[in-house]
GUNU-693778 format. One record per atom (N, C-alpha, C): x, z, y; residue in three letters. Coordinates in steps of 0.05 Angstrom, whole numbers, plus 32768, in hexadecimal, padded with zeros to 4 digits. Layout:
# residues N
XZYALA ...
# end
This chain:
# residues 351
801180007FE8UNK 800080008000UNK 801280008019UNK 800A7FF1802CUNK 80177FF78045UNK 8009800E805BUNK 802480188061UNK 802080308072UNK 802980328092UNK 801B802180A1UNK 8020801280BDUNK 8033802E80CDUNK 8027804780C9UNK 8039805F80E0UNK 8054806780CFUNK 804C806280AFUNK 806C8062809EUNK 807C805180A9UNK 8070803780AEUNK 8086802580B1UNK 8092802480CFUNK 8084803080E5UNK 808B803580FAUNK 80A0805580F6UNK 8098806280EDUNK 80A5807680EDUNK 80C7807380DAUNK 80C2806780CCUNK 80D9805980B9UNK 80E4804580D0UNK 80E4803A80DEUNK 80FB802B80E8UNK 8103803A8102UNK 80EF804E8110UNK 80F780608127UNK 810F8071811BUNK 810D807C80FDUNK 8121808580F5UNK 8144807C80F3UNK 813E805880F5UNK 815E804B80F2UNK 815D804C8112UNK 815880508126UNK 8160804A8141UNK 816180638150UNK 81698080813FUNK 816B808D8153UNK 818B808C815BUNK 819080928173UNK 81A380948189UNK 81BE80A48174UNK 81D9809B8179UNK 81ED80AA8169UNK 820380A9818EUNK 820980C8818AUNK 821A80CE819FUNK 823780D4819AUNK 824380CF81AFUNK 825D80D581ACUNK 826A80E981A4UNK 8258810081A6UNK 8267811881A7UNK 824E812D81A7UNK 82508147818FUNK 823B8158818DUNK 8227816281A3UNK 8213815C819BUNK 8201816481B6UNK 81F8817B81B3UNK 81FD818781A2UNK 81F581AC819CUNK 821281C481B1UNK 822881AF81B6UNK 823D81BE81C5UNK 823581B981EAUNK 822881AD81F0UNK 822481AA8207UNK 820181AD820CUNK 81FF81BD822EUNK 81DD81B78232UNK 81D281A28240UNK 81C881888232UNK 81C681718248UNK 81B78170825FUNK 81BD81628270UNK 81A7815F8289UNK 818A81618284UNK 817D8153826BUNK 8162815E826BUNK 815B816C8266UNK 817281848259UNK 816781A3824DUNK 816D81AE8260UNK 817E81AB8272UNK 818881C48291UNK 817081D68294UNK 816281C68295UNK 814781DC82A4UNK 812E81DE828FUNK 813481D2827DUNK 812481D4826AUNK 811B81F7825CUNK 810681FA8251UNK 810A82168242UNK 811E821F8237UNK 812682298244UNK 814682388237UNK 813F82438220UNK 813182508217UNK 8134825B81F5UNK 8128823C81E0UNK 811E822A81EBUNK 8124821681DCUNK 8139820481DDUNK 814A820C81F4UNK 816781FD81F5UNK 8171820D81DDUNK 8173822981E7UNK 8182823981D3UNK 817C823481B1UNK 8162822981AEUNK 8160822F818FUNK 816A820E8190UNK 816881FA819BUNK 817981E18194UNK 819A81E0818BUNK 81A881F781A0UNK 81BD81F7819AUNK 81CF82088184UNK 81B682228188UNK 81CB82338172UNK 81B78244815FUNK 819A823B815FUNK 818D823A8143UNK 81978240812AUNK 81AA8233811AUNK 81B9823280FBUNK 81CC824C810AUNK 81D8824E8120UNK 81E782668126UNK 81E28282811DUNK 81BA82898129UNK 81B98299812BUNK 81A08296810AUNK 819F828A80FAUNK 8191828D80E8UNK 8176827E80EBUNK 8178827280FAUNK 8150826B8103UNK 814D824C80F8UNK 8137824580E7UNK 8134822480ECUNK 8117822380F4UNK 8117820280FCUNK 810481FA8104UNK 80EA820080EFUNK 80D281FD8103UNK 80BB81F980F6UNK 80B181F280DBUNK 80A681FB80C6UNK 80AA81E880B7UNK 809281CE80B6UNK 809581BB80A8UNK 808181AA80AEUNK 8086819B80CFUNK 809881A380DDUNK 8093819C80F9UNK 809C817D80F4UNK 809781688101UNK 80A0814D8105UNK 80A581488125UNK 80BA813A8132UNK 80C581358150UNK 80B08122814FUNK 809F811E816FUNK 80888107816EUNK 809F80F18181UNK 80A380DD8173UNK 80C180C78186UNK 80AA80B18196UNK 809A80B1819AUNK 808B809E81A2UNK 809480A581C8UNK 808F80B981DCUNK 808F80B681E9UNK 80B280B381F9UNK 80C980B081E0UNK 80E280B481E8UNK 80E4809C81DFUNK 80DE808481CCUNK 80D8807581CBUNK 80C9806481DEUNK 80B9806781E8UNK 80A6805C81F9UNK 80C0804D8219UNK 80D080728214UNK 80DE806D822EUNK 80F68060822BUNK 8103805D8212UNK 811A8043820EUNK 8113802E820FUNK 80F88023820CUNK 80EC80028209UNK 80EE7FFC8230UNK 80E280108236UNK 80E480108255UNK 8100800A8262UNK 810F80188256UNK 812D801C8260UNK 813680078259UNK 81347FFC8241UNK 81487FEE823BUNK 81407FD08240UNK 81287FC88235UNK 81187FAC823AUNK 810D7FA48250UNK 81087FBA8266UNK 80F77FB98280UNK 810A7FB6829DUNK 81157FD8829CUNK 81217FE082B4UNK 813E7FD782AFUNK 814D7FD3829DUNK 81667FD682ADUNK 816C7FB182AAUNK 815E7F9E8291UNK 81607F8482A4UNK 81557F7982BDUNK 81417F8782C2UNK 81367F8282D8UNK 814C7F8582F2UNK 81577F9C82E6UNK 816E7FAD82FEUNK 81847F9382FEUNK 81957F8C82EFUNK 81AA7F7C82DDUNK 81A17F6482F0UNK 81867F5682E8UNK 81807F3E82F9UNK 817A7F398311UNK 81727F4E8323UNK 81617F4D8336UNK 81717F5D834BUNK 81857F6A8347UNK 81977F7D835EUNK 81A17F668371UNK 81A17F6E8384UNK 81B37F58839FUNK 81CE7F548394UNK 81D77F348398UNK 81F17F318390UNK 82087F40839EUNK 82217F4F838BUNK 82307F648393UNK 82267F828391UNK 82157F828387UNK 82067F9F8382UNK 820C7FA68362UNK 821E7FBB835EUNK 82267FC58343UNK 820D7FD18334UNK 82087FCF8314UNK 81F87FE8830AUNK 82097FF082F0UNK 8214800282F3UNK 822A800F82EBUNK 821C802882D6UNK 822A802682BEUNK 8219803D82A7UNK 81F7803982A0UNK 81F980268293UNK 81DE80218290UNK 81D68006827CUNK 81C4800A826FUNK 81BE7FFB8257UNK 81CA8000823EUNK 81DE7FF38238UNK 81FA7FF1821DUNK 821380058226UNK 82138008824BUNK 8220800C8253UNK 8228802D825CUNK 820A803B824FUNK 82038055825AUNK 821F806F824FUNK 8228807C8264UNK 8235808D8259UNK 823580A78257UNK 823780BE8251UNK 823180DB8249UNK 824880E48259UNK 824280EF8275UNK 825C8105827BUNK 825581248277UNK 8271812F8272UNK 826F814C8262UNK 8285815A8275UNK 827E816E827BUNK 82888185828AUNK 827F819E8289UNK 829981AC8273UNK 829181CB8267UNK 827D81C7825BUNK 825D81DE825EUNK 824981DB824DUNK 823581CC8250UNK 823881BC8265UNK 822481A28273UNK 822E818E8269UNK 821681808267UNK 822081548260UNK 8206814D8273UNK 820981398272UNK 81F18123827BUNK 81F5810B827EUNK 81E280F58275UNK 81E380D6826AUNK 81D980CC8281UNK 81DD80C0829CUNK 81CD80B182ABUNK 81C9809B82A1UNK 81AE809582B2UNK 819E807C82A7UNK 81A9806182AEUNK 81BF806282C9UNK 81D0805382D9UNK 81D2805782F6UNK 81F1804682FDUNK 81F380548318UNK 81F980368328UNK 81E9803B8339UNK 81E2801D834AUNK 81FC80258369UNK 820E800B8369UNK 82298017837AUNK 82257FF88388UNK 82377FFF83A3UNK 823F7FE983B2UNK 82287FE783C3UNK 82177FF083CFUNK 82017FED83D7UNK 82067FFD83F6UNK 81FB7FEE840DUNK 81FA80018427UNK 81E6801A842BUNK 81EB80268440UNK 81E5803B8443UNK 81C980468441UNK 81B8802E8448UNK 81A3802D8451UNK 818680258443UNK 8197801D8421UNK 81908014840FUNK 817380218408UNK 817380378413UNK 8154804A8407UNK 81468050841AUNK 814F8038842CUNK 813980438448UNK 811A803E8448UNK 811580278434UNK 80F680248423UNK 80E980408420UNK 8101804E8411UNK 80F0806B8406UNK 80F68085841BUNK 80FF807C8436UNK 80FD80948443UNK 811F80A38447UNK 81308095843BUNK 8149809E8438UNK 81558083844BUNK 8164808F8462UNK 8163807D8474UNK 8183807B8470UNK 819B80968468UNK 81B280928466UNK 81B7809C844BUNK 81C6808D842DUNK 81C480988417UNK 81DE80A88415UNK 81F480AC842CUNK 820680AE8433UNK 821B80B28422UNK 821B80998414UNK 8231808D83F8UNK 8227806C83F6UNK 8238806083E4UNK 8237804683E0UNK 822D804483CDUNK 821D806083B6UNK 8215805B839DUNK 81F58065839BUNK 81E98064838BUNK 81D5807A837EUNK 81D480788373UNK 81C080918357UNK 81C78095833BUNK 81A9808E833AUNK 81A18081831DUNK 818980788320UNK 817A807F82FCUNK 8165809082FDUNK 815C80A782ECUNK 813F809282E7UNK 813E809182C9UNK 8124807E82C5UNK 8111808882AEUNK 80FB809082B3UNK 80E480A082A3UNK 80CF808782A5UNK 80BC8090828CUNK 80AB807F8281UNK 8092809A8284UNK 807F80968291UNK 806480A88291UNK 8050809D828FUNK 803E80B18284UNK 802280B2827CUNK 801380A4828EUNK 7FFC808D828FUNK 7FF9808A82A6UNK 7FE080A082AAUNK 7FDD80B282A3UNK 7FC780CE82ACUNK 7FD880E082B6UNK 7FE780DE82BAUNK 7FF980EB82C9UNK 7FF780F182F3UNK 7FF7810682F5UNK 7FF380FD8312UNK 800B81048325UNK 801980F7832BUNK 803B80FF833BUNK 803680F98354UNK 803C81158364UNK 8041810D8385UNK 805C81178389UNK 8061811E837EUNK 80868120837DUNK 808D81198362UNK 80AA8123835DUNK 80B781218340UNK 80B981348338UNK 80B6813B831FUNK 80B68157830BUNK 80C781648311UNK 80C9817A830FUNK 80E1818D8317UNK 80F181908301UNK 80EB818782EFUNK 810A818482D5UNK 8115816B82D2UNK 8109815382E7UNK 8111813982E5UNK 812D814282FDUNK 811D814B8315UNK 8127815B8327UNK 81448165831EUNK 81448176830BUNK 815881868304UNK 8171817182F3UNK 8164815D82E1UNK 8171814782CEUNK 8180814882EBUNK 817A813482FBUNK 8187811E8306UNK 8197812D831EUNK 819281498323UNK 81AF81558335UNK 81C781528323UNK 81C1815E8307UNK 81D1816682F7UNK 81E8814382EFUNK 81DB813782F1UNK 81E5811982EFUNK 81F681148307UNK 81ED8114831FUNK 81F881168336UNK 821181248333UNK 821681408332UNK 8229814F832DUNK 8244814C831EUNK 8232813E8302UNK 8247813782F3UNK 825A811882F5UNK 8249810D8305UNK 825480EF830DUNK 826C80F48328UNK 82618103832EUNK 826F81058349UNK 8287811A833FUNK 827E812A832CUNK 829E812F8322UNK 82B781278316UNK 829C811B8309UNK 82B6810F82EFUNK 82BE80F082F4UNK 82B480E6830AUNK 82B380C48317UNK 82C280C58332UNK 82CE80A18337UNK 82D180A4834BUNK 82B880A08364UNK 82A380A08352UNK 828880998363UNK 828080BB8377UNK 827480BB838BUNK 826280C78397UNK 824A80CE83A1UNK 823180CB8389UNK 822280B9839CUNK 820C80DA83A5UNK 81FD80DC83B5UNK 81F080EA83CDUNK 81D780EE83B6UNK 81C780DD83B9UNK 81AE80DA83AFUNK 81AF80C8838FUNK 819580D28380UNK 819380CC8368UNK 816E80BE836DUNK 816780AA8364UNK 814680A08366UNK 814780A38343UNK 812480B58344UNK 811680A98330UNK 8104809E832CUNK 810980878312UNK 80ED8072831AUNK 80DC807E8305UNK 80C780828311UNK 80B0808782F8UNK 809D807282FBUNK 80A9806782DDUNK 8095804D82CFUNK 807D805382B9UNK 8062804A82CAUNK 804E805182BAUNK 804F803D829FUNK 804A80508289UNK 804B8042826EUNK 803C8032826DUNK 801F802D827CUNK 8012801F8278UNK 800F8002828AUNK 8014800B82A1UNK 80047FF382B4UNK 80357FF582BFUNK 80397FE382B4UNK 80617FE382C5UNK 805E7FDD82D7UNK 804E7FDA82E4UNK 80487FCE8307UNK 804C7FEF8316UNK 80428004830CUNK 8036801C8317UNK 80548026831AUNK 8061802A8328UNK 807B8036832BUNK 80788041833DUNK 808680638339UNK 808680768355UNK 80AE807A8354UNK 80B0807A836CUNK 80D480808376UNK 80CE8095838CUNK 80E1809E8379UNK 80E880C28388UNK 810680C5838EUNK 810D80C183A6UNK 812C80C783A5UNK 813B80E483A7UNK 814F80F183A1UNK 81528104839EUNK 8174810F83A9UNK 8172812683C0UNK 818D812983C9UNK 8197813983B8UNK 81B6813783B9UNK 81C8814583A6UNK 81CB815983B3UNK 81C1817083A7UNK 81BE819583A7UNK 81D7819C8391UNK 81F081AA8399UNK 820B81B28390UNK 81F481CF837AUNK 81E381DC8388UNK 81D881ED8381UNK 81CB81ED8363UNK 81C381DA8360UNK 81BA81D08345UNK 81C081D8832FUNK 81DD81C6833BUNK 81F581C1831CUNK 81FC81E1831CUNK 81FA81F5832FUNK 820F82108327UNK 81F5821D831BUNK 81DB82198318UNK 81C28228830BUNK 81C2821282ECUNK 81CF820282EFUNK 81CF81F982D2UNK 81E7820182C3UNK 81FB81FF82CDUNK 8212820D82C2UNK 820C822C82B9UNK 81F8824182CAUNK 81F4825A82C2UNK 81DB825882AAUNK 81CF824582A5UNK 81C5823E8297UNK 81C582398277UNK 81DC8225827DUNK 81E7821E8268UNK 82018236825BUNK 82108240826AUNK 821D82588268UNK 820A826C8258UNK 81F38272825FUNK 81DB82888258UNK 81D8827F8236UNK 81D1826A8234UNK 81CC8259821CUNK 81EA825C820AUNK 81FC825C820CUNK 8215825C81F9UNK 8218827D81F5UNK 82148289820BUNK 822682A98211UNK 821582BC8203UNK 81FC82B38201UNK 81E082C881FAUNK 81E882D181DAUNK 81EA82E281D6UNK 81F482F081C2UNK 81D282F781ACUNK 81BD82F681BBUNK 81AB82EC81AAUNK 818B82DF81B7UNK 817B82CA81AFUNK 817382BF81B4UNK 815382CF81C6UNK 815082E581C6UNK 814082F781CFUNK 814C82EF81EBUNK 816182F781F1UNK 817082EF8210UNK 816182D9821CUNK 815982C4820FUNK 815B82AE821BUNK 813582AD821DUNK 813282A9823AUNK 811282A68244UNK 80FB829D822FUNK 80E7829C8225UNK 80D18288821CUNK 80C88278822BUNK 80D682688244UNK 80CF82598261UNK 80B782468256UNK 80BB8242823CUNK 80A58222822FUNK 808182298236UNK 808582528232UNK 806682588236UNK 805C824F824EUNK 8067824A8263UNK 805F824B8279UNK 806582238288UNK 8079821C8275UNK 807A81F7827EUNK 806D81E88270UNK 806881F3825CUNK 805281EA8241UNK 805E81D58236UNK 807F81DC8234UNK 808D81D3821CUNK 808C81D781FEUNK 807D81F681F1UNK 807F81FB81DBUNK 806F81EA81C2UNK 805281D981D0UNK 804C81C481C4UNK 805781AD81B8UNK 807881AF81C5UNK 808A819681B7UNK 80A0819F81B1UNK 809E81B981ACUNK 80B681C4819EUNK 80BB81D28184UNK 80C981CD8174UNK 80CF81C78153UNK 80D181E68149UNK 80D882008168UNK 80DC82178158UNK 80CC822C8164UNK 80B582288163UNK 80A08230816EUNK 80A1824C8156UNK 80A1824A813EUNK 809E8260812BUNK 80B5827B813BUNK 80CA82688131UNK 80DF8278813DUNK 80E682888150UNK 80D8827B8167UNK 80CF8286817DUNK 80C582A18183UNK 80A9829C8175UNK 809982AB816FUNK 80AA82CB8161UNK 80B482C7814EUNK 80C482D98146UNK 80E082E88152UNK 80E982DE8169UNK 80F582EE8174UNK 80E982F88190UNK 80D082ED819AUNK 80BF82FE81A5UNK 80B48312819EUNK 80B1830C817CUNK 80A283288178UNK 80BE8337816BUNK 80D383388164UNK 80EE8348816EUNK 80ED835B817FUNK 80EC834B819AUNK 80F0835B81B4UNK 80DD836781BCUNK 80CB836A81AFUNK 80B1838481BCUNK 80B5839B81BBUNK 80B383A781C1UNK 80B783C581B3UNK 80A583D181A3UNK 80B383EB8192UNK 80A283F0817EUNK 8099840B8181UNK 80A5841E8192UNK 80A884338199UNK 8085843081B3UNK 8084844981B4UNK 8067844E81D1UNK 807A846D81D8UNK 807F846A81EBUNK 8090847E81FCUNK 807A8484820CUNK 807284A7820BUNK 806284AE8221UNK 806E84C1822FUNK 808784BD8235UNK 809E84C78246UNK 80AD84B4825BUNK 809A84AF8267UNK 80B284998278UNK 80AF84A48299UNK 80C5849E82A0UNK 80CB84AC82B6UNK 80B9849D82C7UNK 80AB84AD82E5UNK 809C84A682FAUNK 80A4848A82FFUNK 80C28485830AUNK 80C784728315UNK 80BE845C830CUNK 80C3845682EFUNK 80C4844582DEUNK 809D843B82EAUNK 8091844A82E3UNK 8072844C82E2UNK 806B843C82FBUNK 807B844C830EUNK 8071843D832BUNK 807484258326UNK 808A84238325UNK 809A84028324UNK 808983E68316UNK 807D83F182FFUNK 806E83E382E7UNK 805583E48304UNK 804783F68304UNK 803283F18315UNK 803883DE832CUNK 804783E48334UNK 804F83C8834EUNK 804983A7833CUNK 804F83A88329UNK 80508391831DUNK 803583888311UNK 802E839E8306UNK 8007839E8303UNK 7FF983968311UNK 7FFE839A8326UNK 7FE8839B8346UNK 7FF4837A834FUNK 8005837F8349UNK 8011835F8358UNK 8007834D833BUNK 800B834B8321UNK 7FFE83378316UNK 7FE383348314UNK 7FD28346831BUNK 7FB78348831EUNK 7FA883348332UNK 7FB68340834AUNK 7FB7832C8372UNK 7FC18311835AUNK 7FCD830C8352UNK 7FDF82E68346UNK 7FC782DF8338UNK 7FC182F38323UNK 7F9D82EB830AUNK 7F8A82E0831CUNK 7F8782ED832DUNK 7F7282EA833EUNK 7F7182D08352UNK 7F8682CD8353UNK 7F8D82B18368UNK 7F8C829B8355UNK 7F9C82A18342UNK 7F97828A8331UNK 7F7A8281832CUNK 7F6982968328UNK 7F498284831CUNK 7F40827D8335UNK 7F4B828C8349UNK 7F3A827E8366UNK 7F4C825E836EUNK 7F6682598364UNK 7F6F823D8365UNK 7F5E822D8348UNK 7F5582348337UNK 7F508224831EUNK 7F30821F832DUNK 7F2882348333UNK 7F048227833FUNK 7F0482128355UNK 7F1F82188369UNK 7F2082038382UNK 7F2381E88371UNK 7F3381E28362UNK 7F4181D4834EUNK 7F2B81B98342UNK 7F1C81D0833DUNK 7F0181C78324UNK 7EEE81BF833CUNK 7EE681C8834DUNK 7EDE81BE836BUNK 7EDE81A28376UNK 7EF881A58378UNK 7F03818F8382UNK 7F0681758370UNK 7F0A8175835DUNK 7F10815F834BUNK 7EE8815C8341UNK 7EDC816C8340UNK 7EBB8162833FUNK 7EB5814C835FUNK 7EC381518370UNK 7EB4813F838CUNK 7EBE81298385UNK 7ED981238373UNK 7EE8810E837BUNK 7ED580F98363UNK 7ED2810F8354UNK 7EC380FA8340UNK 7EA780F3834EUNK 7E988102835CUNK 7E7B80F9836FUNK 7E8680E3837DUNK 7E9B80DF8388UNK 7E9C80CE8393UNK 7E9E80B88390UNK 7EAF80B88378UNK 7EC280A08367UNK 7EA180948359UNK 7E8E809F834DUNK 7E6E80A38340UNK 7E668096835DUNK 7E63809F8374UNK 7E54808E8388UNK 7E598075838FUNK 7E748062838DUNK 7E7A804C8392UNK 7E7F80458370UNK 7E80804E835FUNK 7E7A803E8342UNK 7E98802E8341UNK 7EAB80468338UNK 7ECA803F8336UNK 7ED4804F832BUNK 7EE680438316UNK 7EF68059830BUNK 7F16805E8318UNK 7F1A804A8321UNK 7F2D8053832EUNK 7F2F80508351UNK 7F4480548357UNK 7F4380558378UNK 7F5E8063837CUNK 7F66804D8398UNK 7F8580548393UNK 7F92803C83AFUNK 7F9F804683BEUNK 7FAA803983CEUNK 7FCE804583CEUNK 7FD9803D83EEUNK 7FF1804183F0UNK 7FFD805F83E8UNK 7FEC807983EEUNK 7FF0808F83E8UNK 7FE4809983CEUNK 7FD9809783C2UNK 7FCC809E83ADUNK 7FBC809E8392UNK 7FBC809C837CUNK 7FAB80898367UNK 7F98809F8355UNK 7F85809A835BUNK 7F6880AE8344UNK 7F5F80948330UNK 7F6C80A58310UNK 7F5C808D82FEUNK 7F4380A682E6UNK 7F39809582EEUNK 7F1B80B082E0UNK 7F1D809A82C2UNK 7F1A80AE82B0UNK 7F1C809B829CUNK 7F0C80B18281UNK 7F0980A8826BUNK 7EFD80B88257UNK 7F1280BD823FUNK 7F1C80CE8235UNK 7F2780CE821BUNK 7F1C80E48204UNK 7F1F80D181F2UNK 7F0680D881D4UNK 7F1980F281C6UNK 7F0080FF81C2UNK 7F0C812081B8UNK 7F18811A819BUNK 7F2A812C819AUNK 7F3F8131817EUNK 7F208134816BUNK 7F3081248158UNK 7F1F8125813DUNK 7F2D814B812EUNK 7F13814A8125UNK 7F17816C8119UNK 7F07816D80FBUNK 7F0A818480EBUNK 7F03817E80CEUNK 7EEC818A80D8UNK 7ED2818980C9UNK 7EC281A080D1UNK 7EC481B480B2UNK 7ECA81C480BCUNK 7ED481E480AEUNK 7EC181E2809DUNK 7E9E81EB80A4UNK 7E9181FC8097UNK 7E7F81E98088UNK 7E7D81D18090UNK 7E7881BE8079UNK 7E8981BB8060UNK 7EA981C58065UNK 7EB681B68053UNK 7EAE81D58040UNK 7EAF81EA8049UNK 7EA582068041UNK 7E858203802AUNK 7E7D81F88033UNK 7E6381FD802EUNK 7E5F81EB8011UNK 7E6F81D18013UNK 7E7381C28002UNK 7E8A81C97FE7UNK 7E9281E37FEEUNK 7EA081EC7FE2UNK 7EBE81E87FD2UNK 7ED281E47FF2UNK 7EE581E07FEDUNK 7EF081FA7FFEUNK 7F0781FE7FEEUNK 7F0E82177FEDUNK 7F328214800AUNK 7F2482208022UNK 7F37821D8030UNK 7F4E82258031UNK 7F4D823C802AUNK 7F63824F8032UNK 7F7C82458024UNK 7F7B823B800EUNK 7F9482247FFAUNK 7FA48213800FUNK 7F938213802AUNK 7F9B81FE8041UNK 7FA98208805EUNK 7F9D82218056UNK 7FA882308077UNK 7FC782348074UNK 7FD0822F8093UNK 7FE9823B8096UNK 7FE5824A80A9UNK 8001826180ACUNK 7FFF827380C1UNK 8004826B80DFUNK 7FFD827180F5UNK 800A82668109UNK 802382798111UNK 8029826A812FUNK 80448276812CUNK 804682988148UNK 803682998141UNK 802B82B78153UNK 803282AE8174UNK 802882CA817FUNK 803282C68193UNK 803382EB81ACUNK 804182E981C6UNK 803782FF81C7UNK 8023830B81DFUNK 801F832281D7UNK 8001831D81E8UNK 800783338204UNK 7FFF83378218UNK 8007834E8224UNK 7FE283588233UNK 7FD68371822AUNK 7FBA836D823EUNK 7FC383848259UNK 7FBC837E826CUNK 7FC0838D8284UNK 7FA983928297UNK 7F9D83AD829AUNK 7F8A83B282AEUNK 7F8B83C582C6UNK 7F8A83C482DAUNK 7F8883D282ECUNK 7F6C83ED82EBUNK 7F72840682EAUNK 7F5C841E82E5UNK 7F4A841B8303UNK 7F39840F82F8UNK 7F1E84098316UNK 7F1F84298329UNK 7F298432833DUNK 7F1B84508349UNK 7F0D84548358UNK 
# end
């Protein structure tokens, strides 16, 4: 029988990427700011005893999605279409990995020979170098960007830094192009100044990640970027969170301590509270846009500043449980555990 996602998944397997040099010894530009305790379990996992998930599978479709882009789209486009005398340097066949101490990073390419004025389209009137480094993502087109991500943000200082160290290049600013997967016309450019500041919060970063003597040290940042949905050690996780709890109930703790915790009570309470009053403005606001979008009979709408695409997507297929119950198949042969998690409840005493 043929198996159409076997056979896609079978040849994504002969094309993954082979590097120069161990990528478990260095933290790359896309992990800098990534969840540090999932950097940490990438790098020193088998170190400290932990493996991945089991059953977990990497989904390559959207890292895939972004090499067809890179490689077949943007950088001949770049190759054919640059003004004659305009370099694009590290990029395509040509891409290279610079490494310094516990940092690397692969730019996407670095566009040289170019005047000053080159980004005055986007608002950058002096790039004040002859180069820029040029950072290329493939997105969702449901996606809604009025700036650039703040870990795209973080990639492309860290690129900057390292080019300008280890090159005779200098370049000021880094653009990223974000190419919608769907419609390649939809392109947003974000240019970005080189912050020295960056690279020394990625270096303490990546330092934090080698030096941490155990993986409790290192944040759960994914709860809160909503990385742990694509990450392989989610179990693992889970288990050195529940490590670090305590097991002890001390009803001896000194005043100070007490106050201190209460400062922090009262203040996440005022944050709870703001939050559902931003989620109702939220839910507010995005109901008018659809009255509106419903009064002229459009799904989309979109000029020089902005693009609304109202669209429908069909709900995840699900088993239904209590039919399969009733029909008498015996579930529990099927359950797995999940991978816990931890909980904290906090209330303020009403007086």
């Amino acid at each position: 029988m043929i198996d159409f996602k076997q056979i896609f998944d079978n040849y994504q397997a002969t094309r993954k990427k082979t590097w120069e040099f161990d990528r478990k010894l260095t933290v790359g530009a896309s992990e800098a700011f990534a969840c540090i305790r999932k950097t940490g379990f990438s790098k020193r996992a088998e170190e400290f005893g932990y493996e991945e998930d089991p059953g977990h599978t990497d989904n390559w479709g959207a890292a895939e999605r972004g090499n067809l882009i890179e490689d077949h789209w943007v950088v001949p486009a770049m190759n054919q279409e640059l003004p004659d005398g305009v370099g694009y340097l590290y990029a395509g066949e040509d891409q290279k990995t610079f490494v310094s101490g516990l940092n690397s990073a692969t730019p996407d390419g670095l566009v040289c020979d170019v005047p000053n004025d080159c980004l005055k389209l986007y608002g950058i009137d002096d790039i004040e170098s002859d180069c820029f480094l040029l950072e290329i993502k493939s997105v969702d087109p449901r996606i809604n960007l009025t700036t650039e991500k703040e870990i795209h943000h973080g990639q492309t200082q860290i690129q900057l830094a390292l080019i300008r160290e280890l090159t005779e290049f200098k370049p000021m600013y880094g653009v990223i192009l974000y190419i919608d997967a769907s419609f390649l016309d939809d392109i947003n450019v974000f240019p970005i100044k080189y912050n020295k500041n960056a690279m020394n919060a990625a270096k303490m970063r990546a330092n934090k990640v080698y030096n941490a003597e155990s993986l409790e040290e290192l944040e759960p940042e994914g709860k809160n970027s909503g990385e742990c949905k694509f990450c392989s050690f989610t179990h693992a996780c889970a288990k050195v969170s529940k490590e670090a709890i305590p097991t002890g109930s001390n009803s001896e703790i000194d005043q100070s301590i007490l106050d201190a915790i209460y400062d922090l009570v009262v203040q996440e309470r005022e944050a709870d509270e703001h939050e559902k009053g931003w989620k109702e403005d939220k839910d507010r606001l995005r109901a008018n846009i659809k009255q509106m979008m419903a009064d002229v009979e459009t799904k989309l709408v979109s000029d020089e500043r902005y693009t609304v695409r109202w669209t429908f997507q069909a709900g995840r297929k699900t088993l239904d449980k209590p039919a399969l119950e009733q029909s008498g198949v015996d579930l529990s042969k099927f359950e797995t555990q999940g991978a816990g998690f931890e909980k904290m409840t906090i209330k303020l005493v009403d007086k």
